[in-house]
HTML snippet that shows the backbone in 3Dmol.js (N, CA, C, O; Angstrom):
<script src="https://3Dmol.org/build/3Dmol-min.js"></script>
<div id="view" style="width:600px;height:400px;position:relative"></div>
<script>
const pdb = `
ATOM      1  N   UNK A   1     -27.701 -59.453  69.203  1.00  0.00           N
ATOM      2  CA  UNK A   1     -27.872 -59.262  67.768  1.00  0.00           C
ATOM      3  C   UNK A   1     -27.395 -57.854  67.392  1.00  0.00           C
ATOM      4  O   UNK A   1     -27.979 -56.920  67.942  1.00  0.00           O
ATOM      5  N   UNK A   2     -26.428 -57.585  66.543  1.00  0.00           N
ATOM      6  CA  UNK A   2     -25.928 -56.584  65.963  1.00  0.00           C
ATOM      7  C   UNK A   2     -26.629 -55.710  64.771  1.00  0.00           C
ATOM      8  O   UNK A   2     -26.671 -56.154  63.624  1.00  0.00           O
ATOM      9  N   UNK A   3     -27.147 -54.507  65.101  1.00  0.00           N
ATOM     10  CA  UNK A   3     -27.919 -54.210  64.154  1.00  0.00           C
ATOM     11  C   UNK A   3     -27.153 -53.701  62.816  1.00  0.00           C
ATOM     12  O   UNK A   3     -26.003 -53.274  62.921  1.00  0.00           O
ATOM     13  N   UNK A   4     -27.906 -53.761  61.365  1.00  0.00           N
ATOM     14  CA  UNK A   4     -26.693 -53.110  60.281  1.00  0.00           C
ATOM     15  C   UNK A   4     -26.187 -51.866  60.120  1.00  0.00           C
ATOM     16  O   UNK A   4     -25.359 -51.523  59.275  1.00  0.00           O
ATOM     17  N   UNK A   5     -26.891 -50.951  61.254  1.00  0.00           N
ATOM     18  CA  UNK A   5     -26.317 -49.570  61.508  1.00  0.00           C
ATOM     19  C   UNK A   5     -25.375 -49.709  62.647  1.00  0.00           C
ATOM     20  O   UNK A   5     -24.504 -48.840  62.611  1.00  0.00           O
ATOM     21  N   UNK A   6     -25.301 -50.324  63.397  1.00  0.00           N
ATOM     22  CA  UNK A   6     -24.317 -50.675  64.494  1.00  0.00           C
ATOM     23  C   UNK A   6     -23.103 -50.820  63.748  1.00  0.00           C
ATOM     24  O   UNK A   6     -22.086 -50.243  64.133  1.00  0.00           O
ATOM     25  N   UNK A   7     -23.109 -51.711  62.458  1.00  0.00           N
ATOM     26  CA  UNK A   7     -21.833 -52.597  62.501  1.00  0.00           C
ATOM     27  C   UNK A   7     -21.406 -51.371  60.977  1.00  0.00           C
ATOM     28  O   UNK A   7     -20.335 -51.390  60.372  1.00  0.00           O
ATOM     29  N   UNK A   8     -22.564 -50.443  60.687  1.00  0.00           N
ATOM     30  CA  UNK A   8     -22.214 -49.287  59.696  1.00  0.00           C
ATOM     31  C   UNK A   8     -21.101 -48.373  60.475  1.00  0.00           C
ATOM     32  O   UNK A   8     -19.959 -48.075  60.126  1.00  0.00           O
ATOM     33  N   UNK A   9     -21.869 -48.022  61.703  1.00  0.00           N
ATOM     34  CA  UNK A   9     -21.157 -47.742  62.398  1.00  0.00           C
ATOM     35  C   UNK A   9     -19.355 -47.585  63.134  1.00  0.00           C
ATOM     36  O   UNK A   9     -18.521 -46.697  63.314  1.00  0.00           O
ATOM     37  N   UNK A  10     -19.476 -48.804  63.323  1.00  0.00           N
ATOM     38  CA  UNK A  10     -18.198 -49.526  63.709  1.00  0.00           C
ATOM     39  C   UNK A  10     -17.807 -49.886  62.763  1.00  0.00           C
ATOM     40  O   UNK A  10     -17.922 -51.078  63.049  1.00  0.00           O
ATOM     41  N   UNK A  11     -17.358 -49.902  61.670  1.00  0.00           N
ATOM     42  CA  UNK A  11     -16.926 -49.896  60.350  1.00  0.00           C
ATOM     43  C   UNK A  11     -16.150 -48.778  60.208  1.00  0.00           C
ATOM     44  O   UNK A  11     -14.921 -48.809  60.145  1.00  0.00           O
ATOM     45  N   UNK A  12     -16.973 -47.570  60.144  1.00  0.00           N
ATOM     46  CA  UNK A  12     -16.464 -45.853  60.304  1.00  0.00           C
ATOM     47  C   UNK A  12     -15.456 -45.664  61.705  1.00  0.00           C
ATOM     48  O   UNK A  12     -14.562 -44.824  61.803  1.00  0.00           O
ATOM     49  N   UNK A  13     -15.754 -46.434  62.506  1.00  0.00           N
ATOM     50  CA  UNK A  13     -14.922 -46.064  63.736  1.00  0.00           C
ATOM     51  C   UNK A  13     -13.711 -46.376  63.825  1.00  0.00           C
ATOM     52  O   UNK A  13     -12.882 -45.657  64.382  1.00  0.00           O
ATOM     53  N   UNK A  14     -13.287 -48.178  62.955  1.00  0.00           N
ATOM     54  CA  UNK A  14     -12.502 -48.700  62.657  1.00  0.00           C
ATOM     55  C   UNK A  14     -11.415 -48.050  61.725  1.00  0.00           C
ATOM     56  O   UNK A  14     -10.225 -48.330  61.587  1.00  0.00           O
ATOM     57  N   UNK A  15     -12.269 -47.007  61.075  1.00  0.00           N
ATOM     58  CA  UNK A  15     -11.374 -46.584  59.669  1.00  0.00           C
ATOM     59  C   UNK A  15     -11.509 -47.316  58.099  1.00  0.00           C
ATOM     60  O   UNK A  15     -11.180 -46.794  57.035  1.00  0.00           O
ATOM     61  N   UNK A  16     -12.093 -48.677  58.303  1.00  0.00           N
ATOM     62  CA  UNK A  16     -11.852 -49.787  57.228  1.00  0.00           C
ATOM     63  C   UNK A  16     -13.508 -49.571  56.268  1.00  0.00           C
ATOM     64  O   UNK A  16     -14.633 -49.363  56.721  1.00  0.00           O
ATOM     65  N   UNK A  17     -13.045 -49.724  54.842  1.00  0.00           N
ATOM     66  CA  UNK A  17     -13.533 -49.767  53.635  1.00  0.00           C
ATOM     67  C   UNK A  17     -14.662 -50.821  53.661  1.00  0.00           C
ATOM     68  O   UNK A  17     -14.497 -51.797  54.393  1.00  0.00           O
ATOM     69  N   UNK A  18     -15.746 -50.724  52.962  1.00  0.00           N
ATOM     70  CA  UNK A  18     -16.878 -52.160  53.008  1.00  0.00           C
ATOM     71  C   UNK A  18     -15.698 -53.294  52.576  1.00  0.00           C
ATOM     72  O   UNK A  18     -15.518 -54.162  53.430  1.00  0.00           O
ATOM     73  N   UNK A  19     -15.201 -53.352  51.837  1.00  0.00           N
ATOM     74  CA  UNK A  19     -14.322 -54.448  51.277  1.00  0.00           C
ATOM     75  C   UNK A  19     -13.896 -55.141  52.526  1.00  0.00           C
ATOM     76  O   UNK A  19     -14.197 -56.140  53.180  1.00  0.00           O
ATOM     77  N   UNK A  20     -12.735 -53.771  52.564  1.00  0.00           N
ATOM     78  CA  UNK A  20     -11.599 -54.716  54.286  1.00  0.00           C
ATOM     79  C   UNK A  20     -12.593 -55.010  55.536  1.00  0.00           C
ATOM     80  O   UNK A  20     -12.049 -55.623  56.454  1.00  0.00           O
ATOM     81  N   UNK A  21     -13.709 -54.735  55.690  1.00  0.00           N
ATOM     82  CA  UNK A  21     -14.277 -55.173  56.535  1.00  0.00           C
ATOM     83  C   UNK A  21     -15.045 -56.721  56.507  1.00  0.00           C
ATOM     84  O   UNK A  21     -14.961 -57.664  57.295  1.00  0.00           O
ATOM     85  N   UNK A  22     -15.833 -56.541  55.230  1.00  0.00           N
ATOM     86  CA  UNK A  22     -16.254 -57.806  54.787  1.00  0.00           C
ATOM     87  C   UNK A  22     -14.892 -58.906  54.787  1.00  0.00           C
ATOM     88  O   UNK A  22     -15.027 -60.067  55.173  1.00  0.00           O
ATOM     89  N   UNK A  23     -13.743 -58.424  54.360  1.00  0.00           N
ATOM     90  CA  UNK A  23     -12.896 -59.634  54.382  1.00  0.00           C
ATOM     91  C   UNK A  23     -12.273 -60.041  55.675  1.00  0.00           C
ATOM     92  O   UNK A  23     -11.618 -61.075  55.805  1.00  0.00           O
ATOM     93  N   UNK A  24     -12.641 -58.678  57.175  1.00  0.00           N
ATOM     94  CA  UNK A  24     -12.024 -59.082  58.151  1.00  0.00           C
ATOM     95  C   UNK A  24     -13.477 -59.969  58.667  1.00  0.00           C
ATOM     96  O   UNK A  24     -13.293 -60.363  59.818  1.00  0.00           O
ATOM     97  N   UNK A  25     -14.432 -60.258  58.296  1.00  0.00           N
ATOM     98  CA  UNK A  25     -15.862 -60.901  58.357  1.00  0.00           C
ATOM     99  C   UNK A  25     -15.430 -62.091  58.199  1.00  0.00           C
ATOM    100  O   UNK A  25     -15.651 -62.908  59.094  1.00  0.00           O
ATOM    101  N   UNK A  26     -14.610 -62.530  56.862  1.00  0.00           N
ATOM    102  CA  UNK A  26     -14.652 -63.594  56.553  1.00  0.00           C
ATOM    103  C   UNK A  26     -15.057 -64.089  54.988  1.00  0.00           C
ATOM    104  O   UNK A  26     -14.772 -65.203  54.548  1.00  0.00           O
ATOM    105  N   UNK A  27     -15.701 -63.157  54.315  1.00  0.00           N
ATOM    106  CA  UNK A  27     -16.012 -62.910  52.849  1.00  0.00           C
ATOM    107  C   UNK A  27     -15.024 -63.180  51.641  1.00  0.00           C
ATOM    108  O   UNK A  27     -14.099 -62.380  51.778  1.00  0.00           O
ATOM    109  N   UNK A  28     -14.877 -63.745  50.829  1.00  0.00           N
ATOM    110  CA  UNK A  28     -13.741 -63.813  50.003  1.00  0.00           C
ATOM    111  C   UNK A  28     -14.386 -63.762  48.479  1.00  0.00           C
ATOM    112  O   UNK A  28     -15.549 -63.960  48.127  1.00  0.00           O
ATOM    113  N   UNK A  29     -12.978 -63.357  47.547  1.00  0.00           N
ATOM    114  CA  UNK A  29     -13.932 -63.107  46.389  1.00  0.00           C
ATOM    115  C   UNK A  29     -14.011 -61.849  46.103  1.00  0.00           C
ATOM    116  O   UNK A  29     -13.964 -60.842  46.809  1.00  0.00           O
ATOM    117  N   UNK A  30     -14.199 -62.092  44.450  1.00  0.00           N
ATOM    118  CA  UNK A  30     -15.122 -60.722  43.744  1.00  0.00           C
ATOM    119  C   UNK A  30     -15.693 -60.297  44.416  1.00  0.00           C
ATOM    120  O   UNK A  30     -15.228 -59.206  44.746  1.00  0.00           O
ATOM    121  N   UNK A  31     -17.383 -60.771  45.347  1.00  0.00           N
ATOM    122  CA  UNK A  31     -18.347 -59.881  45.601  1.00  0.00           C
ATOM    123  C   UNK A  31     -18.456 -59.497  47.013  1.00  0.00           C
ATOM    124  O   UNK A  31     -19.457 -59.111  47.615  1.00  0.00           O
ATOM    125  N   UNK A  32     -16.810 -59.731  47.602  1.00  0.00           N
ATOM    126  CA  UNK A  32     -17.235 -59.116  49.092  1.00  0.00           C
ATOM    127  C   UNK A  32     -17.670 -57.365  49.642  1.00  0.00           C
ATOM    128  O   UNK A  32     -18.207 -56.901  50.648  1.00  0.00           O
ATOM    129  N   UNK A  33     -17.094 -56.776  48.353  1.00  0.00           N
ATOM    130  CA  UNK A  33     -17.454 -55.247  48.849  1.00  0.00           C
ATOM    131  C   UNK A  33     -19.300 -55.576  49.051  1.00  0.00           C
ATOM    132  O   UNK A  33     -19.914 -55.282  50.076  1.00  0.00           O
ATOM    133  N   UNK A  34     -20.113 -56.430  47.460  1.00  0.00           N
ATOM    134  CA  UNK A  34     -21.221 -56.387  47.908  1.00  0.00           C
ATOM    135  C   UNK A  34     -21.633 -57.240  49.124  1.00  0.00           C
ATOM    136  O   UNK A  34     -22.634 -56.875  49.741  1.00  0.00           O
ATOM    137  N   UNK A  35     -21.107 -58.107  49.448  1.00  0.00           N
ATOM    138  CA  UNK A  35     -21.245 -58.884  50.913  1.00  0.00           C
ATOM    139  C   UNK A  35     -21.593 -58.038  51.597  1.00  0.00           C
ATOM    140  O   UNK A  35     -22.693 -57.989  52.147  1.00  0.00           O
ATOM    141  N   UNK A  36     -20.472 -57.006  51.702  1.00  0.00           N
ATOM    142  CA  UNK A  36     -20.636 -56.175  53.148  1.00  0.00           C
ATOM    143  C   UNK A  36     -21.546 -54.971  53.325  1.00  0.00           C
ATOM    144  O   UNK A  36     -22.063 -54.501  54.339  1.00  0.00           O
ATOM    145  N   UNK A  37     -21.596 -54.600  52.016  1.00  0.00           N
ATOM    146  CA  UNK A  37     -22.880 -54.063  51.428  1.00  0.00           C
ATOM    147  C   UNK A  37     -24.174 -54.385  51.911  1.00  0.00           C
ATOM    148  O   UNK A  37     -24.951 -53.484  52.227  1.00  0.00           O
ATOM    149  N   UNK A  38     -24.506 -55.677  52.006  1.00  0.00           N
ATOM    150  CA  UNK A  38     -25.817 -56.667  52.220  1.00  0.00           C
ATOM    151  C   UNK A  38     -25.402 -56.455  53.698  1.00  0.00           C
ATOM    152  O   UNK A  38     -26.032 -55.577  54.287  1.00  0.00           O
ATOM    153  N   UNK A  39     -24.748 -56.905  54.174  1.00  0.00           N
ATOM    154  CA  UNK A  39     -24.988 -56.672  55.555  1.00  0.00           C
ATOM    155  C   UNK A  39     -25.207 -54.966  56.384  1.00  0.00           C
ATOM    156  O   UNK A  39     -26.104 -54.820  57.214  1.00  0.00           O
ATOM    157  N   UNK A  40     -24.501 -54.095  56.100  1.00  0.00           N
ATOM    158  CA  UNK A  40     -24.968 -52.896  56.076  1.00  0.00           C
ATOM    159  C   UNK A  40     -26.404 -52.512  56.137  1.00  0.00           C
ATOM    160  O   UNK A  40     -26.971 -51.843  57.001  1.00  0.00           O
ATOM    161  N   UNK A  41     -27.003 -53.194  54.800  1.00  0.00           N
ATOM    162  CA  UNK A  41     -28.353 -52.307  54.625  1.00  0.00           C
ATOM    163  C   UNK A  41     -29.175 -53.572  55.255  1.00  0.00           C
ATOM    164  O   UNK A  41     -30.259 -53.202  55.705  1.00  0.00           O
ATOM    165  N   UNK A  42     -28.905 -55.126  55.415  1.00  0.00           N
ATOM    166  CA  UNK A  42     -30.050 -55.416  56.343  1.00  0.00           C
ATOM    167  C   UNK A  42     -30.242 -56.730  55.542  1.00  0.00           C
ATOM    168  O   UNK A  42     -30.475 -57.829  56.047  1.00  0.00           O
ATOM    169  N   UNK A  43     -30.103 -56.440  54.134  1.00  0.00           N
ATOM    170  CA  UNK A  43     -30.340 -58.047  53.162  1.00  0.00           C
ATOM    171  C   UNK A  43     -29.754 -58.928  53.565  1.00  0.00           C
ATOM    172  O   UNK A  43     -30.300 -60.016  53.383  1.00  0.00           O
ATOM    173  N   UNK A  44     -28.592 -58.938  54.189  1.00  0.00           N
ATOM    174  CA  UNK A  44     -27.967 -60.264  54.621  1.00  0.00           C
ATOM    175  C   UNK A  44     -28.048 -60.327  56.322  1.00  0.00           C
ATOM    176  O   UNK A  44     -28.064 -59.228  56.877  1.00  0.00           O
ATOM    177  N   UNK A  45     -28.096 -61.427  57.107  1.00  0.00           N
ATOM    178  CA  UNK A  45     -27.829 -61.261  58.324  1.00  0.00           C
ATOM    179  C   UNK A  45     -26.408 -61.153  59.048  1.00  0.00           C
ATOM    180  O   UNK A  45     -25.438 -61.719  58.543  1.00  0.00           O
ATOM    181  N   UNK A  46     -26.322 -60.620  59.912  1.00  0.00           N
ATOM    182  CA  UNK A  46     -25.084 -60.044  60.514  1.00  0.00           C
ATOM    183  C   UNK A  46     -25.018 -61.988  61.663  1.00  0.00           C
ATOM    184  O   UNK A  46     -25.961 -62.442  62.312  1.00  0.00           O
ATOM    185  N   UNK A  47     -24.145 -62.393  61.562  1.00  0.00           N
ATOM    186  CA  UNK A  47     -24.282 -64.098  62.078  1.00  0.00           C
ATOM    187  C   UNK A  47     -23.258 -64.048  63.447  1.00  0.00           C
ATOM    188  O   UNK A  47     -22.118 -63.646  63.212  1.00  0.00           O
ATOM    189  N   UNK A  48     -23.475 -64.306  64.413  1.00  0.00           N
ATOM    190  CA  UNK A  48     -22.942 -64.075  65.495  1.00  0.00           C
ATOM    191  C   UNK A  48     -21.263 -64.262  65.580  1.00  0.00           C
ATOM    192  O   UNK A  48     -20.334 -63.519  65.895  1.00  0.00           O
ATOM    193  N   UNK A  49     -21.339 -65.120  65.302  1.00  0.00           N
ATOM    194  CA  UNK A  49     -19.358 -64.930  64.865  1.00  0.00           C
ATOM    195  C   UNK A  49     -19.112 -63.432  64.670  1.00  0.00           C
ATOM    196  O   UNK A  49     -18.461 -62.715  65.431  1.00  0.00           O
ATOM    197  N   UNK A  50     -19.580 -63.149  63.808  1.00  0.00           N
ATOM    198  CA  UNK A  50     -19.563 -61.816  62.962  1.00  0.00           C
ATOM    199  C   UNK A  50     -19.653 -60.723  63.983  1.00  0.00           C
ATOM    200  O   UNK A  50     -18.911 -59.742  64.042  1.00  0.00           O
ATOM    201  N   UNK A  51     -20.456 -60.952  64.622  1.00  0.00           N
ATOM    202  CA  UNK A  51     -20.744 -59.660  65.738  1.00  0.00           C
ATOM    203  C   UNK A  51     -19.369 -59.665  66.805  1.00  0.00           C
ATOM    204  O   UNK A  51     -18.799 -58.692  67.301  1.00  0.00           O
ATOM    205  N   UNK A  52     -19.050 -61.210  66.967  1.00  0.00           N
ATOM    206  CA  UNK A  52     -18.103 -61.091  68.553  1.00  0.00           C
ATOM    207  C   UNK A  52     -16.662 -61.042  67.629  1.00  0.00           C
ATOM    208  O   UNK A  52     -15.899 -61.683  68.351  1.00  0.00           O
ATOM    209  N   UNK A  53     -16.059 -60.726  66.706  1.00  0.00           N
ATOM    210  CA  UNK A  53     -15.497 -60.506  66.042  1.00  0.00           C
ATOM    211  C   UNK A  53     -15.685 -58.807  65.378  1.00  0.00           C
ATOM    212  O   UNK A  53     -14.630 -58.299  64.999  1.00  0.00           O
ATOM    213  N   UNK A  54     -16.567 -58.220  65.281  1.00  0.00           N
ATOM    214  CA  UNK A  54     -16.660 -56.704  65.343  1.00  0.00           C
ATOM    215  C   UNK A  54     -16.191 -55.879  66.587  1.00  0.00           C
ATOM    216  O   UNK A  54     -15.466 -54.893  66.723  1.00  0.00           O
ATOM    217  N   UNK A  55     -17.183 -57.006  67.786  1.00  0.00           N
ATOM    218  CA  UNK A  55     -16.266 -56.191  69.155  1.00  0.00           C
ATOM    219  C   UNK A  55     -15.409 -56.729  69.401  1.00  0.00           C
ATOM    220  O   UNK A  55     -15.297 -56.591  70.620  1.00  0.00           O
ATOM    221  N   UNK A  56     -14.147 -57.684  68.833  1.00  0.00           N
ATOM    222  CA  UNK A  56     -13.106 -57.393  69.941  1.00  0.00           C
ATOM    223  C   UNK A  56     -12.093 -56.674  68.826  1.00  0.00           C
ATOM    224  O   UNK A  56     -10.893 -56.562  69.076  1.00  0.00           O
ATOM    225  N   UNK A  57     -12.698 -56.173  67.515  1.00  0.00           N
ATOM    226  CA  UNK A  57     -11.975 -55.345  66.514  1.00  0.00           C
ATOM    227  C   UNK A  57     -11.999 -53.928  67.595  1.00  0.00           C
ATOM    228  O   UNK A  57     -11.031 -53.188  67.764  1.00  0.00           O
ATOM    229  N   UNK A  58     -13.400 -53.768  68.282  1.00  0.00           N
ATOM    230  CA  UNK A  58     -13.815 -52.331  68.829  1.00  0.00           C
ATOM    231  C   UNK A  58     -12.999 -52.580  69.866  1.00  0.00           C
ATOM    232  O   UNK A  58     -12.301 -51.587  70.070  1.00  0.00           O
ATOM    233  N   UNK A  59     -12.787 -53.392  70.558  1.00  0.00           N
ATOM    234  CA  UNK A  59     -11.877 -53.574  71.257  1.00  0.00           C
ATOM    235  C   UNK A  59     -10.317 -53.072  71.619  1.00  0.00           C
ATOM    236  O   UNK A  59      -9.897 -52.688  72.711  1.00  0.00           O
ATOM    237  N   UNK A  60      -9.635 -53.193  70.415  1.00  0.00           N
ATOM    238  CA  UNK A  60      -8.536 -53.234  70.108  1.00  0.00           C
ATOM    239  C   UNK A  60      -7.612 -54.508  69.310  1.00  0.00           C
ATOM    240  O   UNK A  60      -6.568 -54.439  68.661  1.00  0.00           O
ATOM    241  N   UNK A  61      -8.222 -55.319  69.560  1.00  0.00           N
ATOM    242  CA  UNK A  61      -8.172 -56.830  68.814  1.00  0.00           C
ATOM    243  C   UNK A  61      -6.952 -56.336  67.300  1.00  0.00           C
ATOM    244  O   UNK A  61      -7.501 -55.723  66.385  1.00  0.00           O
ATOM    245  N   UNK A  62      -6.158 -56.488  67.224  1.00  0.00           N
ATOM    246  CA  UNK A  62      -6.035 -56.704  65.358  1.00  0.00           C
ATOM    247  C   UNK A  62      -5.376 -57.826  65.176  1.00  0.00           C
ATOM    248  O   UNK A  62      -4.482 -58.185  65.943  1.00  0.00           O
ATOM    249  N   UNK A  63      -5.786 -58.555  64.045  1.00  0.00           N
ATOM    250  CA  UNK A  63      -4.971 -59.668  63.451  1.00  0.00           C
ATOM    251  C   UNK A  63      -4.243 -59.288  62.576  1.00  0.00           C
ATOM    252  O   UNK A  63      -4.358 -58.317  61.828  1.00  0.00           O
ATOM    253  N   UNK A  64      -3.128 -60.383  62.681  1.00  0.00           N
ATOM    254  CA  UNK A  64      -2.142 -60.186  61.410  1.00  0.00           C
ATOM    255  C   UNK A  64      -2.022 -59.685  60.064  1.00  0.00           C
ATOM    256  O   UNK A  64      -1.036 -59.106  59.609  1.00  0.00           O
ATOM    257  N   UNK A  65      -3.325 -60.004  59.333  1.00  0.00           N
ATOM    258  CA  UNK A  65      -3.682 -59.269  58.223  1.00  0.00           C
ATOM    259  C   UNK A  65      -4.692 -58.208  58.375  1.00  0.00           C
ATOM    260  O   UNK A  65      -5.626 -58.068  57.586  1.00  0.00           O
ATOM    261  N   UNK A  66      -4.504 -57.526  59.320  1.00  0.00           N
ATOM    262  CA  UNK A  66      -5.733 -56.237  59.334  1.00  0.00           C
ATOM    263  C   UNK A  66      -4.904 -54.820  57.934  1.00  0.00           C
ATOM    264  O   UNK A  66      -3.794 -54.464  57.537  1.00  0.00           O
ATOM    265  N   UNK A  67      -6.024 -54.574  57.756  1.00  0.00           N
ATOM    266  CA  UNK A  67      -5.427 -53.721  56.401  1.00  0.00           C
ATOM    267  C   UNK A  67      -4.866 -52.367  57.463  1.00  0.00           C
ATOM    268  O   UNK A  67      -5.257 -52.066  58.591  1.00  0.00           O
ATOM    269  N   UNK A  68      -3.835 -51.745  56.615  1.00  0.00           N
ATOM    270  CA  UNK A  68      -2.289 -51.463  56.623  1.00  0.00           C
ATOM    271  C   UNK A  68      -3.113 -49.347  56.809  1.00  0.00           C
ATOM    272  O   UNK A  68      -2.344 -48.389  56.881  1.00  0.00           O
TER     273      UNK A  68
END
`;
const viewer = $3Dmol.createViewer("view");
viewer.addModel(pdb, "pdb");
viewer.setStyle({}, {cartoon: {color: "spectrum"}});
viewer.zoomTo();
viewer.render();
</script>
């Protein structure tokens, strides 16, 4: 389980914005900056996809659309 300071964390490490992160999550839409927002502070749960997809970003992992 990924805590929301972990993935605050690795967010900052990545370089990427609440937005581009929430959308490398999977979030779409107007309200993904707040998506990623909610997950940050704890209101939303961080869902395991989500986590093994943070580490293989920490990894080195990038997909095709990783922001520029």
């Amino acid at each position: 389980m990924m805590k929301p300071t972990e993935l605050r964390a690795a967010r900052h490490k990545l370089g990427l914005t609440l937005e581009s992160m929430a959308t490398l999550l999977g979030y779409e839409g107007r309200h993904r900056r707040q998506m990623g927002c909610d997950l940050e502070s704890g209101r939303r749960p961080i869902r395991e996809p989500q986590r093994r997809l943070v580490e293989a970003y920490l990894s080195g992992f990038r997909p095709p659309d990783w922001p520029g």
